[in-house]
N, C-alpha and C positions, 0 to 999 in steps of 0.2 A: 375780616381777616382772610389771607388767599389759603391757608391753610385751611376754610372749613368750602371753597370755591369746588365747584361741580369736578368732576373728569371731562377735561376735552371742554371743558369753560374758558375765554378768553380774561385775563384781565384789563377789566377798565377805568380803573382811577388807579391817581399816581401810587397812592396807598399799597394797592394792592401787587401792583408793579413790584414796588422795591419790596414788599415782603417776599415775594416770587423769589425775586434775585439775592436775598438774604437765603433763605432757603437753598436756592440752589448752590449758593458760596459753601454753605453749610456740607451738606449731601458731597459737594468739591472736596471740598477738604477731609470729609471722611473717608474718602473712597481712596484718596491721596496717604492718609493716615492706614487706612487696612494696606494699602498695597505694599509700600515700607515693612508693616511688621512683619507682612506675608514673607515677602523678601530675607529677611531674619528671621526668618522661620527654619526658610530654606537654608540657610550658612549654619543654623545648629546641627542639622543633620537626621536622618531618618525618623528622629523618634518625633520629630517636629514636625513632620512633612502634611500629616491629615490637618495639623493647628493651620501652616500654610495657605493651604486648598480651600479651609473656611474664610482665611481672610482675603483672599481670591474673588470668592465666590459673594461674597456679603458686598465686598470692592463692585464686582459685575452689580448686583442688584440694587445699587445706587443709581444706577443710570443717571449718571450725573457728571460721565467723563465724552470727552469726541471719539471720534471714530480710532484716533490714532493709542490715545490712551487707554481706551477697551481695546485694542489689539493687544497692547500690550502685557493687560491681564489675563487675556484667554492664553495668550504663548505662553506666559508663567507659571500659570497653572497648568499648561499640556507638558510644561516641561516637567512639574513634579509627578505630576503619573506617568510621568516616562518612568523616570525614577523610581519609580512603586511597580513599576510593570502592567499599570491600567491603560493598554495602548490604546484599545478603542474609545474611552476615553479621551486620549491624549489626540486622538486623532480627531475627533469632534470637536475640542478644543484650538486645536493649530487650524482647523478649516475655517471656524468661524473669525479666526485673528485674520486669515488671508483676506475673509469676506470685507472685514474694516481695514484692514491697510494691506492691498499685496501687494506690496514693495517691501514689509516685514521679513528678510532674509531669517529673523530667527525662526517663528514662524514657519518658513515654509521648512526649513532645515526640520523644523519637530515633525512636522506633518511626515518628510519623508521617513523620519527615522520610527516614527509611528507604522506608516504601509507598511513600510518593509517589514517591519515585525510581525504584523498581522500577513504576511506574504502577499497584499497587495500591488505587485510589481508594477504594475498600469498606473494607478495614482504615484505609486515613490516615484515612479523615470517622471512623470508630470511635473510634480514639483518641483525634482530633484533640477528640472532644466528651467522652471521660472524661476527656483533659488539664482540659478547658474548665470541667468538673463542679466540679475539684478546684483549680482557680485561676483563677476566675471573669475576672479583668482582666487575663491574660495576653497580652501584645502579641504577642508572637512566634506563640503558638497562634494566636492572631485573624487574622494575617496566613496562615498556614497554613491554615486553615480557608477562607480566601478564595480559594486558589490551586488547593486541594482542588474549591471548588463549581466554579469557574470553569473548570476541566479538564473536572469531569462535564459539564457543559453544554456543552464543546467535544465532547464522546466523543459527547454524547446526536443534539448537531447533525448529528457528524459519518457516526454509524448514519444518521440521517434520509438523507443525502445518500446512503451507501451504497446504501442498500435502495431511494431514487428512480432511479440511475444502472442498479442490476440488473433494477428493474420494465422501466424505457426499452430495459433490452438486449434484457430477453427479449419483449418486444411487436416491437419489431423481427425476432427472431429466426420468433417466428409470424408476422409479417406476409411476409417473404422465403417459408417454408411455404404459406402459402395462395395467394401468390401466384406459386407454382414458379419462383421466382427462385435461382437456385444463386450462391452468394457463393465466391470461392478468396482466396488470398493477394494482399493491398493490393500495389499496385504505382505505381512514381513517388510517393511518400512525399516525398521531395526536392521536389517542385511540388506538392502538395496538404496536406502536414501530414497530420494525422489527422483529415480533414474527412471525417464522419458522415452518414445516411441521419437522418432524422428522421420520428415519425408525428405528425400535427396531431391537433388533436381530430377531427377526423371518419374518422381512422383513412385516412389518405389519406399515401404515404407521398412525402416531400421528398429528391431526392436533390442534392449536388453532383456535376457534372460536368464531366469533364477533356476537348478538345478537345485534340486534336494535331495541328500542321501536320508533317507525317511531312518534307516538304521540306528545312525549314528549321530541325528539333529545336527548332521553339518550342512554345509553349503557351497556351490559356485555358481559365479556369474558370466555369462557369454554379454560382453558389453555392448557388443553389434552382432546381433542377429540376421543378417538378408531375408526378408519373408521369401523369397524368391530361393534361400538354401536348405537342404533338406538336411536333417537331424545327422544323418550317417557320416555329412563333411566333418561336423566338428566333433563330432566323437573319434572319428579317426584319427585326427590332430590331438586331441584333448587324451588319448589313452592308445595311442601308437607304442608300439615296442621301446623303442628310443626315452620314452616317458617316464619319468619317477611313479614308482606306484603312490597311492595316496597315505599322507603318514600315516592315517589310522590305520589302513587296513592288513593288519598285520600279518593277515589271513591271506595275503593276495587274492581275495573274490574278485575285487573288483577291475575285472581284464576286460578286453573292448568282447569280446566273443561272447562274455558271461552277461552283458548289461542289457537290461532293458527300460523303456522311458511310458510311464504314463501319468495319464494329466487326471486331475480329478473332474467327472462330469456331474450334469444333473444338479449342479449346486451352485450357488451367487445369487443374486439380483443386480439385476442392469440398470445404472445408472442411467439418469435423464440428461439429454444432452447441456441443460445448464450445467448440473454436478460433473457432465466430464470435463469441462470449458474449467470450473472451478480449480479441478483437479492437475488439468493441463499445465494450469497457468502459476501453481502453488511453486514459492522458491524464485520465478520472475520478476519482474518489473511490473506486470501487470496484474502479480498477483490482489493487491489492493480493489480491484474493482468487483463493483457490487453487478453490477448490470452491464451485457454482454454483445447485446445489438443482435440476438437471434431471439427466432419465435420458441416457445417450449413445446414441443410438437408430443411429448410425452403426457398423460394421464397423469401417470403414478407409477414409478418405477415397475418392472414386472419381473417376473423371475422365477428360474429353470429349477428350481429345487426341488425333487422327488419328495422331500420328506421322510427318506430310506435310508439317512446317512450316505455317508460318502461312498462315491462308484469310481471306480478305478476305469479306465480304458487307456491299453497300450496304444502309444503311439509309433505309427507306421514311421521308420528310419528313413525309407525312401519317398514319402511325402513333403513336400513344403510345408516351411513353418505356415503360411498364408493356409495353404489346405485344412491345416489341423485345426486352427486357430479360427472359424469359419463356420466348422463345424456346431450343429445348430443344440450340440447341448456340452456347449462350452463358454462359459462366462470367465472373462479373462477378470483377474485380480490384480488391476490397474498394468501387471508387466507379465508377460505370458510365465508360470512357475509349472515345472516336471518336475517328477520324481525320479529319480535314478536307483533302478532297484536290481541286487546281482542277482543270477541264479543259481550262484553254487554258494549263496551265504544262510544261515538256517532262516534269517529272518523272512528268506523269500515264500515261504507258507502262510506265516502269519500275514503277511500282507495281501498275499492274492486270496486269502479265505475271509477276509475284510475285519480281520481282528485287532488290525490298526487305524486309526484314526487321526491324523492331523492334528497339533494342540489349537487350541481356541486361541484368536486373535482380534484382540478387543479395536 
C-alpha cells in the first residue's frame, strides 16, 4: 500500500500510483473542506476568528493544494490577524502568499496594511506599488499608498527636527565648555518649566533667569538674559521709579537702591556631558533618544559642595551674567537662579548670618 511507502520513495506499480492519487484527492478535498469552514468562521465574527486561523492552518498542513490555492490560504488567514491585530503575523502570512502567487492583489494589499502597522514604510510603499502594478485602479491601494508617502514625509520631517534639536544641544553643550560654565541638575522646574539657554547666531549665549525673593517664596523670571548684560541693566528696568512696587511688599523695601543679588556657591554637582545632552534635549523632538553620538569624557559627575551648607556670595551688578556664571564655585541649576534680597527688610540679617536655607528640592 503507498500509504506505509518510504519519504521521498517513488511509486512503482500501478497499485500504488492510484492509491497516491486517492490519497492525494483525499488530503484535496480536506484542505478544500477546512478552507470553506474557515471562511464561516470568519462571516461569524470575532468570537470565531482563533476556530478560523485553525482551519487555515490545518488547510496549509495538507499540502495537498498548488501554489495558487496555498496563496490563497496564507492571505485569509493574514487577513484574520489583521483583524485580531496579530500584524506580524499577518505579515508573515501575506509574504508567504506573495511567495506562491504575486499577482495575488489581496495578498499584497494585507501585507501593506500589515507594514504599515508595524511602521514598516519601506516594505508597505514595496507592495503598496506591486499591488498598484497588478491593479492599476485600485482604490483601497491608492488610499494606502497615500497614508504610506504621507507617514515617510512625517518620519523624514521629523529626522530633520531630530538632528536640529541634537545640533542646538550639542553647540550648547560646547558652548557651556569654552565658556567654563558647569551645569548640575535643574531646579525649581515647577516655576520655570523647561525653559532653555539658547546660542544666537553670533554664538553669543541667551539664558532665562530665575530671581528669587528668599523672603517671601515668590519669584521672577528674566526670559532672555544676554550673557554679555550685566545685572544692573535689568534691575534698572525691572525696579525703575516709573515701576509698580511689588504686590507683596507692602513695606516698600524692595526699591532698586535697597536690592541686592546673590547666588548660592560651593554647592551642586556637575553633570556629565551625556546628562546635560539629556537635559538639553528634554520637551524636544529628540527628546526620545537613548544615545547621543559624543564620547563621555566624564568619570563620574564631580562636585563643588563644601559640605558647610549653603554660601551666599553677592553678585557684582556691574559684572556680566557670563563673568558670574564662570566663576569656579558656581554650579548652575540647569538655568542660572539669584536671590533678590532687600536691605532695609528685617529679613536681610537672617540671611546674610546664614540662618536661612533654601527648601529641599527633590
Amino acid at each position: 500500500m503507498a500509504l506505509w511507502m518510504e519519504a521521498g520513495s517513488e511509486p512503482k506499480t500501478n497499485e500504488e500510483i492510484i492509491d497516491l492519487q486517492a490519497i492525494s484527492a483525499i488530503k484535496h478535498s480536506a484542505a478544500i473542506e477546512l478552507k470553506d469552514k474557515g471562511n464561516e468562521y470568519v462571516k461569524k465574527g470575532k468570537k470565531h476568528y482563533s476556530d478560523a486561523i485553525d482551519c487555515y492552518t490545518r488547510a496549509i498542513n495538507q499540502k495537498a493544494l498548488n501554489d495558487s490555492e496555498s496563496s490563497l490560504l496564507y492571505s485569509n488567514r493574514a487577513h484574520v490577524n489583521l483583524l485580531l491585530g496579530n500584524y506580524r503575523r499577518a505579515l508573515q502570512d501575506a509574504e508567504e502568499a506573495v511567495k506562491l502567487s504575486p499577482t495575488n492583489v489581496k495578498a499584497l494589499y494585507r501585507a501593506v496594511k500589515a507594514s504599515l502597522s508595524l511602521n514598516q514604510l519601506d516594505e508597505a510603499k514595496s507592495y503598496c506599488e506591486k499591488g498598484l502594478q497588478q491593479s492599476q485602479d485600485n482604490e483601497e491601494l491608492k488610499k494606502l499608498s497615500s497614508q504610506i508617502n504621507t507617514k515617510i514625509s512625517e518620519n523624514e520631517q521629523r529626522e530633520i527636527e531630530v538632528s536640529k534639536a541634537l545640533a542646538l544641544a550639542k553647540g550648547l553643550v560646547s558652548a557651556f565648555e569654552d565658556r567654563q560654565v558647569k551645569i548640575g541638575k535643574a531646579m525649581y522646574q515647577e516655576l520655570t518649566g523647561i525653559k532653555k539657554p539658547m546660542l544666537d547666531k553670533n554664538n553669543i549665549l541667551h539664558w532665562p533667569v530665575l530671581l528669587l525673593y528668599a523672603e517671601v517664596k515668590s519669584s521672577d523670571i528674566i526670559e532672555d538674559f544676554c550673557e554679555t548684560d550685566m545685572f544692573s541693566v535689568h534691575l534698572d528696568m525691572m525696579f525703575s521709579e516709573s515701576s509698580p512696587p511689588l504686590p507683596w511688599d507692602t513695606k516698600n523695601a524692595y526699591t532698586r537702591d535697597a536690592l541686592e543679588l546673590y547666588y548660592e556657591a560651593d554647592s551642586g554637582v556637575c553633570l556629565s556631558k551625556k546628562e546635560i545632552l539629556r537635559c538639553l534635549l528634554d520637551g524636544t523632538a529628540a527628546s526620545h533618544l537613548e544615545k547621543f553620538g559624543v564620547e563621555e569624557t566624564d568619570a563620574a559627575p564631580s562636585s563643588v559642595a563644601s559640605g558647610n551648607g549653603p554660601k551666599w556670595v553677592r553678585a557684582n551688578e556691574r559684572r556680566t551674567l557670563h563673568d558670574i556664571l564662570k566663576s569656579p564655585d558656581i554650579v548652575v541649576p540647569g538655568i542660572p537662579v539669584f536671590y533678590v534680597i532687600s536691605k532695609k527688610s528685617s529679613f536681610y540679617k537672617d540671611f546674610k548670618s546664614g540662618n536661612w536655607a533654601p527648601p529641599n528640592i527633590a
